[in-house]
N, CA, C and O atoms as a MOPAC input file, in Angstrom:
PM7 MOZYME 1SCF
protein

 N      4.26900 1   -14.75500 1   -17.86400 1
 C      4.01100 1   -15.00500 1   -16.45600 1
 C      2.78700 1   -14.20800 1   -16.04900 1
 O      2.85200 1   -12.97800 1   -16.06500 1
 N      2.06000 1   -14.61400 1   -15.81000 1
 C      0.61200 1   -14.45400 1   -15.05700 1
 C      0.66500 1   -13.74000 1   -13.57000 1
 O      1.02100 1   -14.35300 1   -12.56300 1
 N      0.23400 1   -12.26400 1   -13.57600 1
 C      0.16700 1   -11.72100 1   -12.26500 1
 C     -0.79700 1   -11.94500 1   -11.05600 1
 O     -0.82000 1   -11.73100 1    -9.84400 1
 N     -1.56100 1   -12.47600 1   -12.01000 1
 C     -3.09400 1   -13.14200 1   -11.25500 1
 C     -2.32100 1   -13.83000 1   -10.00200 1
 O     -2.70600 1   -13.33100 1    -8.94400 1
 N     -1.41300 1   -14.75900 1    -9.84400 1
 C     -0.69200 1   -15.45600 1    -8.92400 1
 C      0.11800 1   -14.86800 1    -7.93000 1
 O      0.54700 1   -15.27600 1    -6.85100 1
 N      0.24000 1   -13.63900 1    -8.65300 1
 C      1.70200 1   -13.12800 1    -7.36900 1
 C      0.91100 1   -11.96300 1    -7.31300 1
 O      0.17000 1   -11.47800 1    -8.16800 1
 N      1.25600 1   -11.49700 1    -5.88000 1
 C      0.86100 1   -10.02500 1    -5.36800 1
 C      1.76800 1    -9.02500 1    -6.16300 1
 O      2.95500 1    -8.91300 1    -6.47100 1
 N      0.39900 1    -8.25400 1    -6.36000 1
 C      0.74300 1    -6.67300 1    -7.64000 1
 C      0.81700 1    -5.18700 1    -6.74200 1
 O      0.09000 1    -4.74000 1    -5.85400 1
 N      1.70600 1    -4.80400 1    -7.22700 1
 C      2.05200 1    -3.22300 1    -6.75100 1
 C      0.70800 1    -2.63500 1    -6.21300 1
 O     -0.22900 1    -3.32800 1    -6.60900 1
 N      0.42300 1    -1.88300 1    -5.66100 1
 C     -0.42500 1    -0.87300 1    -5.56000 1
 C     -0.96100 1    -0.56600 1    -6.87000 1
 O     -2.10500 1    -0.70600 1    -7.30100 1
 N      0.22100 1    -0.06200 1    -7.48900 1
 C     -0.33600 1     1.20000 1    -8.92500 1
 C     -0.62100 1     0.23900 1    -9.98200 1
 O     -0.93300 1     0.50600 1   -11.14200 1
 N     -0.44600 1    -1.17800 1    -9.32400 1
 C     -0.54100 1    -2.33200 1   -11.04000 1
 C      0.64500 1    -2.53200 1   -11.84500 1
 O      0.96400 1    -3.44600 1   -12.60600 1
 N      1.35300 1    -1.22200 1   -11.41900 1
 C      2.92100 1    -1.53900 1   -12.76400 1
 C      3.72100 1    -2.62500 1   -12.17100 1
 O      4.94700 1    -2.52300 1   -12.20900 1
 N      3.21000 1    -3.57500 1   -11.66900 1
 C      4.24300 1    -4.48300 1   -11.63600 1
 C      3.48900 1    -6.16600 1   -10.31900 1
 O      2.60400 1    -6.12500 1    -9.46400 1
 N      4.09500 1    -6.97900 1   -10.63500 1
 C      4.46400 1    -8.24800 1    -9.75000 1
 C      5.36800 1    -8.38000 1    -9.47000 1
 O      6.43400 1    -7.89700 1    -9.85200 1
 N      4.99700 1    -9.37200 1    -8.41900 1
 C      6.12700 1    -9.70000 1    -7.48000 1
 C      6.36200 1   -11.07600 1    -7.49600 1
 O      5.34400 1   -11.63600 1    -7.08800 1
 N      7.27100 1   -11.90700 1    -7.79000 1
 C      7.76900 1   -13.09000 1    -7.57200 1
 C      9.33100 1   -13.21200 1    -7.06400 1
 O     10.39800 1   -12.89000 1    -7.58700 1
 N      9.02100 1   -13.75000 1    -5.95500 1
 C     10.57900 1   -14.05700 1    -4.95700 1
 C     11.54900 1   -12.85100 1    -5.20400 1
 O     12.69200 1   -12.84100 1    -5.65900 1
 N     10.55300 1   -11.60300 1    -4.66100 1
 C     11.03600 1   -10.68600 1    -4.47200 1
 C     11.25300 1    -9.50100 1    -5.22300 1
 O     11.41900 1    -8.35200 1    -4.81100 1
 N     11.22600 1   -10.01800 1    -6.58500 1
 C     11.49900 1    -9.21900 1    -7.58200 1
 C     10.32600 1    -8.74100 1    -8.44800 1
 O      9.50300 1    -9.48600 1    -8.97800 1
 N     10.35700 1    -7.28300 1    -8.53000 1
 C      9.66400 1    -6.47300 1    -9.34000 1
 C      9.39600 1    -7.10100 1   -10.76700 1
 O     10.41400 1    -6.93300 1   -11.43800 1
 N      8.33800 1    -7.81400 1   -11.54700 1
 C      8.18800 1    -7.95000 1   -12.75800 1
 C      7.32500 1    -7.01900 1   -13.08500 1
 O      6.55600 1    -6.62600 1   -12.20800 1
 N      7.25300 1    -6.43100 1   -14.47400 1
 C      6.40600 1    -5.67800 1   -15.36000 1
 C      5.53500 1    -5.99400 1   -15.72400 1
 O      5.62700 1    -6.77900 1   -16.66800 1
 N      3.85500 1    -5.54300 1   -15.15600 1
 C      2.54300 1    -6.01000 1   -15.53600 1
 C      1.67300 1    -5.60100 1   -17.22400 1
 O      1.28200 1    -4.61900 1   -17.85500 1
 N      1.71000 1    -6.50400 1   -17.29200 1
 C      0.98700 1    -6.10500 1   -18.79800 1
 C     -0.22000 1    -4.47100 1   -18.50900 1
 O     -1.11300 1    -4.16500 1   -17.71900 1
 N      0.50500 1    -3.81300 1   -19.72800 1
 C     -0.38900 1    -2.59500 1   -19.78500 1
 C     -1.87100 1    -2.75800 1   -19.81700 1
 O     -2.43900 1    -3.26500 1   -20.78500 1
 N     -2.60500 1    -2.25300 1   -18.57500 1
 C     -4.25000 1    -2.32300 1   -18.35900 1
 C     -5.01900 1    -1.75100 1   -19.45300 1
 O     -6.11500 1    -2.20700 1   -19.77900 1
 N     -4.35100 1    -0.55400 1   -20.14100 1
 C     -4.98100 1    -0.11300 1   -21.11800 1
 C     -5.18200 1    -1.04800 1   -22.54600 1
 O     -5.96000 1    -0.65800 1   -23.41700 1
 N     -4.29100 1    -2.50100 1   -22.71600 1
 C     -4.78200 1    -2.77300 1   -23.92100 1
 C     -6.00200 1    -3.30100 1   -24.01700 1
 O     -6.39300 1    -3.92100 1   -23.02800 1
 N     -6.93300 1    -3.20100 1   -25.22900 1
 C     -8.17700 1    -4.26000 1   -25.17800 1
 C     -8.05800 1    -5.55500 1   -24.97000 1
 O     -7.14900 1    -6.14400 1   -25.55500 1
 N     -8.83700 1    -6.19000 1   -24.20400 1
 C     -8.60100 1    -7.67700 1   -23.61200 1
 C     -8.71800 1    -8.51000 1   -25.00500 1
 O     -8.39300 1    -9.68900 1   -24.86700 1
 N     -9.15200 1    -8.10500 1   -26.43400 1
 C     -9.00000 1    -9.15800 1   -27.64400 1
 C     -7.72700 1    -9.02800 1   -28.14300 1
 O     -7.08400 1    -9.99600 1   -28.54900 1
 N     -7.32100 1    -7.90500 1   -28.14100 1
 C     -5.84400 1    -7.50200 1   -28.22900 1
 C     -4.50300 1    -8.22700 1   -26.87100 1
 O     -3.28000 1    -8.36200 1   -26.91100 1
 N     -5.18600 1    -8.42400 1   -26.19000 1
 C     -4.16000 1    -8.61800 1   -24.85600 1
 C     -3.97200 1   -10.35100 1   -25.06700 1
 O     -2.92300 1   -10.99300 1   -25.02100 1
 N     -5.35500 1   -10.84100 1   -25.30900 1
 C     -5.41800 1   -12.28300 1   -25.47600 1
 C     -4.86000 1   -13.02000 1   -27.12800 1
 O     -4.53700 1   -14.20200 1   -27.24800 1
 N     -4.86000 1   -12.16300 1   -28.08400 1
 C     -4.22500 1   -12.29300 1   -29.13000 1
 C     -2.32100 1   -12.08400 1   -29.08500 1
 O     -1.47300 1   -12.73200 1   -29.69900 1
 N     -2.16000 1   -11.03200 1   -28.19600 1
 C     -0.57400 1   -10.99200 1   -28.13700 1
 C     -0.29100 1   -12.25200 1   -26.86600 1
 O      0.40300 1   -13.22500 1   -27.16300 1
 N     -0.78900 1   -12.14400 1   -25.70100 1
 C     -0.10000 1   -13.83300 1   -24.75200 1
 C     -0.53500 1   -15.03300 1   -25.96000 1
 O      0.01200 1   -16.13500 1   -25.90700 1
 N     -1.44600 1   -14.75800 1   -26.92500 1
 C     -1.21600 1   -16.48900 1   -27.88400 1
 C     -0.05600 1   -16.38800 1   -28.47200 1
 O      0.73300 1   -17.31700 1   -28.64400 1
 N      0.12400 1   -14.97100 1   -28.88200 1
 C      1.94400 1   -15.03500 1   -29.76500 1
 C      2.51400 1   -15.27600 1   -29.07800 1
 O      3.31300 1   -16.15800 1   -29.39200 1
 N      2.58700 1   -14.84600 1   -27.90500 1
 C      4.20100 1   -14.84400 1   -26.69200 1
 C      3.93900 1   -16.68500 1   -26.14900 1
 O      4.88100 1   -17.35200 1   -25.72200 1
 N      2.74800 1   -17.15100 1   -26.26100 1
 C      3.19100 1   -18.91800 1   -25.76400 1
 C      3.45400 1   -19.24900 1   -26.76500 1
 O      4.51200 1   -19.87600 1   -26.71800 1
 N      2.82900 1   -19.14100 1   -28.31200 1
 C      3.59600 1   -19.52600 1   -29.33300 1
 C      5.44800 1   -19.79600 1   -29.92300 1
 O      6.13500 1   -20.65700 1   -30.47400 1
 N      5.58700 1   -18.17400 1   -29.24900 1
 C      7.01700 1   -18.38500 1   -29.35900 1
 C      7.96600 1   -18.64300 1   -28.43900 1
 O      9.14500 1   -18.86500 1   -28.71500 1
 N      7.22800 1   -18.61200 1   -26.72000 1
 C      8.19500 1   -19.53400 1   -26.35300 1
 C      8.03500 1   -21.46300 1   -26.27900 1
 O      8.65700 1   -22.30200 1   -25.62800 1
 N      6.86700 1   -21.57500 1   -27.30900 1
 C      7.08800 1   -23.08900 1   -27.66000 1
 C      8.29200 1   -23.04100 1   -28.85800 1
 O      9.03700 1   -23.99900 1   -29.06700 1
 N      8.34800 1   -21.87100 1   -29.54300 1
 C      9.03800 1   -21.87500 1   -30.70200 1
 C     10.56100 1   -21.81100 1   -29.76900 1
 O     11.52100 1   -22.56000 1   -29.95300 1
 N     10.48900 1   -20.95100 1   -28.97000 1
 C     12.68900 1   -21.43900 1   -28.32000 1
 C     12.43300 1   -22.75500 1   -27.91000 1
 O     13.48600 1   -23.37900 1   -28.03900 1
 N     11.42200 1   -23.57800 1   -27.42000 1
 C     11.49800 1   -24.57700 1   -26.66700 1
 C     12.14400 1   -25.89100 1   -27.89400 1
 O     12.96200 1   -26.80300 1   -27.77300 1
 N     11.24300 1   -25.36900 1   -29.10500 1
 C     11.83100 1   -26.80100 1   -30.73900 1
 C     12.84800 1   -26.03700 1   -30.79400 1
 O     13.70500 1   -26.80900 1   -31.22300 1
 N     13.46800 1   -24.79700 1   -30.61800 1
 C     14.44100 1   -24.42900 1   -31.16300 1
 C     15.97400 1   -24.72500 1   -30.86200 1
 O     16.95200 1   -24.79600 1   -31.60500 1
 N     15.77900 1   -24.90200 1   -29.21200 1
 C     16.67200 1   -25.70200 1   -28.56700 1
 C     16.77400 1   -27.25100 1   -28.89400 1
 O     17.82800 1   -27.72400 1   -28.46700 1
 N     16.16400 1   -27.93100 1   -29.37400 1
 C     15.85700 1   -29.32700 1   -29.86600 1
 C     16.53700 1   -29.35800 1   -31.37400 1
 O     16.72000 1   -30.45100 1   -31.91100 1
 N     16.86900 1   -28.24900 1   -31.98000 1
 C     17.52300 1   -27.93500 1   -32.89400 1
 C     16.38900 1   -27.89400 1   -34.58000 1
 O     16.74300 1   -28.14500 1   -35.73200 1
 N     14.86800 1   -27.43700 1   -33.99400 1
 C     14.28100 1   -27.57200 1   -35.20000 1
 C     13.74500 1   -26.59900 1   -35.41800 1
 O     12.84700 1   -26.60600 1   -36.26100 1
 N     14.07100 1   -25.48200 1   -34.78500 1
 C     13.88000 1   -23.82700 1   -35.47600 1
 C     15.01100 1   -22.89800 1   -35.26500 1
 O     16.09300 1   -23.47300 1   -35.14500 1
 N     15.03700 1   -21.58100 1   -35.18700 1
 C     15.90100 1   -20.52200 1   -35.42600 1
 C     15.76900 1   -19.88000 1   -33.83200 1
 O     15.01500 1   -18.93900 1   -33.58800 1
 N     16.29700 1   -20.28800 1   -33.19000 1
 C     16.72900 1   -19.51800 1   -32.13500 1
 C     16.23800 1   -18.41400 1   -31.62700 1
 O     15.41500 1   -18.17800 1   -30.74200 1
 N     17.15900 1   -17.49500 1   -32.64300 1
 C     17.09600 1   -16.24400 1   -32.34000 1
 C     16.04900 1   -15.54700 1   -32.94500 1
 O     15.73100 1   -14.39900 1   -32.63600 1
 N     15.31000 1   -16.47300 1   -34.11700 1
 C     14.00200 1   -15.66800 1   -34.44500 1
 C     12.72800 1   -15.92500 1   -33.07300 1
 O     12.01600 1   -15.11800 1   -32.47600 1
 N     12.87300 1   -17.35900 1   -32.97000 1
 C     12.13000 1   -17.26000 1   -31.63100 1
 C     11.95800 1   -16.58400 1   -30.58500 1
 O     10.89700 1   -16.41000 1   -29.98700 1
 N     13.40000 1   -16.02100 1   -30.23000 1
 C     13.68600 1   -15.16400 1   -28.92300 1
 C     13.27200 1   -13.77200 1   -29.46400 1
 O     13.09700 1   -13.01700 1   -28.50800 1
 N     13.06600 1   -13.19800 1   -30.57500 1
 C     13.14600 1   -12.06700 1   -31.18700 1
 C     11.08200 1   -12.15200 1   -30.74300 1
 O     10.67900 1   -11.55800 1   -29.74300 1
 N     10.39000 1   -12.70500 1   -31.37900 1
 C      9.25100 1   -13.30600 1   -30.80000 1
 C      8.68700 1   -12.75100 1   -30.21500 1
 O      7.77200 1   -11.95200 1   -30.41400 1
 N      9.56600 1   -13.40400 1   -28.73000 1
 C      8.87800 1   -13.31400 1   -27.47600 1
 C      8.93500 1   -11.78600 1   -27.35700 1
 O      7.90100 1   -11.13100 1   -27.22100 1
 N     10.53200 1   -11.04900 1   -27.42500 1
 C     10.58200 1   -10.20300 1   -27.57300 1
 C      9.38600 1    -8.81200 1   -27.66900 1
 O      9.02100 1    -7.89100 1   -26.93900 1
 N      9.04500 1    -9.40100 1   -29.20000 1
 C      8.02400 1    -8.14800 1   -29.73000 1
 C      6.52800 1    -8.44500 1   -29.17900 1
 O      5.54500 1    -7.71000 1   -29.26800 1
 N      6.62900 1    -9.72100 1   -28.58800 1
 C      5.05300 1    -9.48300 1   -27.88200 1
 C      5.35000 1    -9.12500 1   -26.53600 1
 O      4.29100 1    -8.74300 1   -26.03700 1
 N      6.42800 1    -9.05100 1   -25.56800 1
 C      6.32800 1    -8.49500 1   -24.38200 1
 C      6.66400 1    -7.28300 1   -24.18100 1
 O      6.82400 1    -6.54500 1   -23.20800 1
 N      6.76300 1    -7.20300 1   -25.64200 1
 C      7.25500 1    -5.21000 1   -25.89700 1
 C      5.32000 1    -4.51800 1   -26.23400 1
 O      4.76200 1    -3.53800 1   -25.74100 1
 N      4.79000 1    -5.56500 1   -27.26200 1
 C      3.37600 1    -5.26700 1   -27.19900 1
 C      2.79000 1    -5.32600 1   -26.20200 1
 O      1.84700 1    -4.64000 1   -25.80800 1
 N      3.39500 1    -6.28000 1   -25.66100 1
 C      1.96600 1    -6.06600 1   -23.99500 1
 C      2.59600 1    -5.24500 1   -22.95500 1
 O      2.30100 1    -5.39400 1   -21.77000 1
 N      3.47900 1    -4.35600 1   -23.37300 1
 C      3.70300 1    -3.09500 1   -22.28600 1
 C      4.68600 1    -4.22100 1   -21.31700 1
 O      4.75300 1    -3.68400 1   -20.21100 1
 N      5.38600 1    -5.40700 1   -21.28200 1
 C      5.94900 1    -6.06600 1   -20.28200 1
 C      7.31400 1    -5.39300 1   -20.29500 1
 O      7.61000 1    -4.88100 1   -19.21500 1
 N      8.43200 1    -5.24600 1   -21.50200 1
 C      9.16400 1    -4.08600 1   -21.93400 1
 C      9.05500 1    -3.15300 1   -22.80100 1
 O      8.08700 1    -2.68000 1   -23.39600 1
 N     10.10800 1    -2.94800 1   -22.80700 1
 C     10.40700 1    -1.76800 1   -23.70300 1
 C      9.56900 1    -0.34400 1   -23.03900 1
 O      9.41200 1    -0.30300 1   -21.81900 1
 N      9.11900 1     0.64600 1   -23.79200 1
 C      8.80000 1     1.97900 1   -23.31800 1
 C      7.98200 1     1.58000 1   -21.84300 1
 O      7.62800 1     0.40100 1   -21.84400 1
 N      7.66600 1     2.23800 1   -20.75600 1
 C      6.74600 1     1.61300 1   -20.01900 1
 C      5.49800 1     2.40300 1   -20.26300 1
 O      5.58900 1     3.06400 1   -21.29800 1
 N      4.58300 1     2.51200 1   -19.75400 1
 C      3.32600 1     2.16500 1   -20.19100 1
 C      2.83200 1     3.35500 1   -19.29200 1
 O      1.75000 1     3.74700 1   -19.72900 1
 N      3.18900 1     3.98600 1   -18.32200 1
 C      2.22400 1     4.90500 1   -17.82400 1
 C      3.06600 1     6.11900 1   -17.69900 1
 O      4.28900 1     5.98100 1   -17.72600 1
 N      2.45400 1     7.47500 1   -17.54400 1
 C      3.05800 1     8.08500 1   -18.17800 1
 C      3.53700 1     9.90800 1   -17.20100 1
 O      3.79300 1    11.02300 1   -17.65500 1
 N      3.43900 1     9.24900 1   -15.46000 1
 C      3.84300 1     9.96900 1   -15.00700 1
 C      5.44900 1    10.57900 1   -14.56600 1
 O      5.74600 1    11.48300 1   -13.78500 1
 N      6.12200 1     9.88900 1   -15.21800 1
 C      7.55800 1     9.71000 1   -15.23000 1
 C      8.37500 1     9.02200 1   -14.18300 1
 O      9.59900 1     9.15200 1   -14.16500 1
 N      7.76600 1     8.33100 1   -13.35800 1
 C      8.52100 1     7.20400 1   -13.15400 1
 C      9.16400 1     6.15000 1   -13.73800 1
 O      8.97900 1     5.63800 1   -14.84200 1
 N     10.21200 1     5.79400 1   -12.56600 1
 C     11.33100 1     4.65700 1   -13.76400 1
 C     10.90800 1     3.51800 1   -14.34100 1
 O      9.79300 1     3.22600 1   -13.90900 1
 N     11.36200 1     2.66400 1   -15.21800 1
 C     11.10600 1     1.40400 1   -14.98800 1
 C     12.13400 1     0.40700 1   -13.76100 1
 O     13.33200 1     0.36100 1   -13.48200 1
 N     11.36000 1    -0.02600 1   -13.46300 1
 C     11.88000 1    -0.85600 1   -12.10500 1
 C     11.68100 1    -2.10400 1   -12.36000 1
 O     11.47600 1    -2.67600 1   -11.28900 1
 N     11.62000 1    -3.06400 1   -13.52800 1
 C     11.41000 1    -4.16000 1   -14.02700 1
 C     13.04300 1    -4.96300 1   -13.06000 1
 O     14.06600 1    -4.42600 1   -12.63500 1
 N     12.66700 1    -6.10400 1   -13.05200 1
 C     13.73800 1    -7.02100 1   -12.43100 1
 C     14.21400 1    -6.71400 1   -11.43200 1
 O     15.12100 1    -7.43900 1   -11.02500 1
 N     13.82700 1    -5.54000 1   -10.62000 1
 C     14.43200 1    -5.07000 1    -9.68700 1
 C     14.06900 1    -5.64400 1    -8.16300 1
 O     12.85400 1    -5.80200 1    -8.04300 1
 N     14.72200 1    -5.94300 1    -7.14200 1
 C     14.38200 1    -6.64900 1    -6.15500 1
 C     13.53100 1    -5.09500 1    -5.42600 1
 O     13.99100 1    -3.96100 1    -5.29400 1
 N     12.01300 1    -5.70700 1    -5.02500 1
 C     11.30300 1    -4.69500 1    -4.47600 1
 C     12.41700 1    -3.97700 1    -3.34500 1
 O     12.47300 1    -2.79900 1    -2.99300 1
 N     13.11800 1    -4.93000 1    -2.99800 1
 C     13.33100 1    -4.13100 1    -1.05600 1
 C     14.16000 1    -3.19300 1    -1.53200 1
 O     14.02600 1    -2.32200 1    -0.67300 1
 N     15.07600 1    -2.69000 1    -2.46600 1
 C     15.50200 1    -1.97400 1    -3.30000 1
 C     14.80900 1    -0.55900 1    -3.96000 1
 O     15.32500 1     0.50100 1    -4.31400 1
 N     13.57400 1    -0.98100 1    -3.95800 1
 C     12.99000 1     0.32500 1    -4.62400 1
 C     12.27700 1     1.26200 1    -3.49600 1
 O     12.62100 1     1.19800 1    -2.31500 1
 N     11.05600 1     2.31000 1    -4.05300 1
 C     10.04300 1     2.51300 1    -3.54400 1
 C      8.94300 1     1.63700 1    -2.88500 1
 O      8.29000 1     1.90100 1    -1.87500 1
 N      8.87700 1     0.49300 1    -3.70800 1
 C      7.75600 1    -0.41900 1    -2.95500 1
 C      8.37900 1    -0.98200 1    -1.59200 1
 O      7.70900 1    -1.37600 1    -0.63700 1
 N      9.61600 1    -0.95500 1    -1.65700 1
 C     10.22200 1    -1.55000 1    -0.44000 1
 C      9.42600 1    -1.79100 1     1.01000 1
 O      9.63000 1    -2.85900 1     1.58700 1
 N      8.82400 1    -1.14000 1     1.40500 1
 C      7.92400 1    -0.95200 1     2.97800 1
 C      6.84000 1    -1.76900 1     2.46200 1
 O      6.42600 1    -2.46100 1     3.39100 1
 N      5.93300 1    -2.08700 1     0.95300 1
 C      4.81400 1    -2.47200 1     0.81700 1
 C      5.36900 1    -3.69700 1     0.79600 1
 O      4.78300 1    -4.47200 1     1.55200 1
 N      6.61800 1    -4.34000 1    -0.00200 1
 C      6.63400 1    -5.35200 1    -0.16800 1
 C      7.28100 1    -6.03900 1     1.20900 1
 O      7.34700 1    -7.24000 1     1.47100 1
 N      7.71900 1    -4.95300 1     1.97300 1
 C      8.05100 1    -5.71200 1     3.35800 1
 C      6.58000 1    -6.12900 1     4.04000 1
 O      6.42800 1    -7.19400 1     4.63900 1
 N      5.72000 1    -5.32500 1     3.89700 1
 C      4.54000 1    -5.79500 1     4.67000 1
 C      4.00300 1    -7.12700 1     4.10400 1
 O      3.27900 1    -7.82600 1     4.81300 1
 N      4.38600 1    -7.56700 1     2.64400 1
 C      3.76200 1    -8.47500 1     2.05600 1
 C      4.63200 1    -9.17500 1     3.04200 1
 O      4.10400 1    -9.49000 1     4.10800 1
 N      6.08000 1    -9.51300 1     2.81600 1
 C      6.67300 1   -10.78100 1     3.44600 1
 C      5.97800 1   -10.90900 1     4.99400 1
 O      5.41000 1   -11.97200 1     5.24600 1
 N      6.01200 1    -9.89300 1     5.99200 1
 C      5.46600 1    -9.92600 1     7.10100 1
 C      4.40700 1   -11.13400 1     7.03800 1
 O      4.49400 1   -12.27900 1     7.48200 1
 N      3.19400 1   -10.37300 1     6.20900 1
 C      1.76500 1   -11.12000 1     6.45400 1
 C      2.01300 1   -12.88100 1     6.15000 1
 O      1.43200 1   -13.74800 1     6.80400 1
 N      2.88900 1   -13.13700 1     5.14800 1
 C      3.26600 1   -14.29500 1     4.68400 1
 C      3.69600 1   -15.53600 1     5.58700 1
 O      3.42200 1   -16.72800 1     5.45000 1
 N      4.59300 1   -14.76300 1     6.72800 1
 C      5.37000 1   -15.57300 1     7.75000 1
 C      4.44900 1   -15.38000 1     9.11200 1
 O      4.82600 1   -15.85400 1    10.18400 1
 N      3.12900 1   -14.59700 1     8.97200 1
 C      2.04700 1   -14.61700 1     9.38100 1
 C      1.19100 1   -15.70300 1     9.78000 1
 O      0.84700 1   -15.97800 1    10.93000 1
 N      0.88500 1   -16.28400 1     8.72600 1
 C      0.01200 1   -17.40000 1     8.03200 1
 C      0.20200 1   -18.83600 1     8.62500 1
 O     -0.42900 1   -19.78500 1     8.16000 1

């Protein structure tokens, strides 16, 4: 999922779609590196997509996606390194961003 589309945290660690906190790909990787791991991660979720059709392995597919959204900083360890939590999936109004992401909805019903 592409952050370019949805409004991003302040600090970058994250998007927002219908409310919820997603995990922004780590800024620090090199962009040949960043564009080489999203070709694995569409690769393999074309690979669950035959896999559900019953013409690959499932769970190697899902394993996949897995290790490239663990490479692009989306899970697993997070990526910056002042000790804050990860807040992945988490509904903003819930966290710290809560007041920023209220101002987002504001401006929205603005418009």
């Amino acid at each position: 999922m592409s952050s370019r589309a949805h409004p991003t945290t302040p600090d970058g660690r994250y998007f927002v779609v219908a409310g919820r906190l997603w995990r922004s790909t780590n800024p620090a990787i090199p962009e040949e590196r960043r564009h080489h791991l999203v070709a694995e991660l569409m690769q393999a979720r074309r690979a669950v997509k035959d896999a559900k059709r019953g013409s690959a392995d499932l769970r190697l597919a899902r394993e996949r996606i897995d290790a490239a959204k663990v490479a692009l900083g989306e899970r697993g360890p997070v990526w910056w390194d002042d000790g804050a939590p990860d807040l992945n999936r988490h509904m903003a109004k819930n966290t710290p961003y809560a007041e920023w992401a209220g101002a987002l909805k504001k401006c929205a019903t603005e418009d």
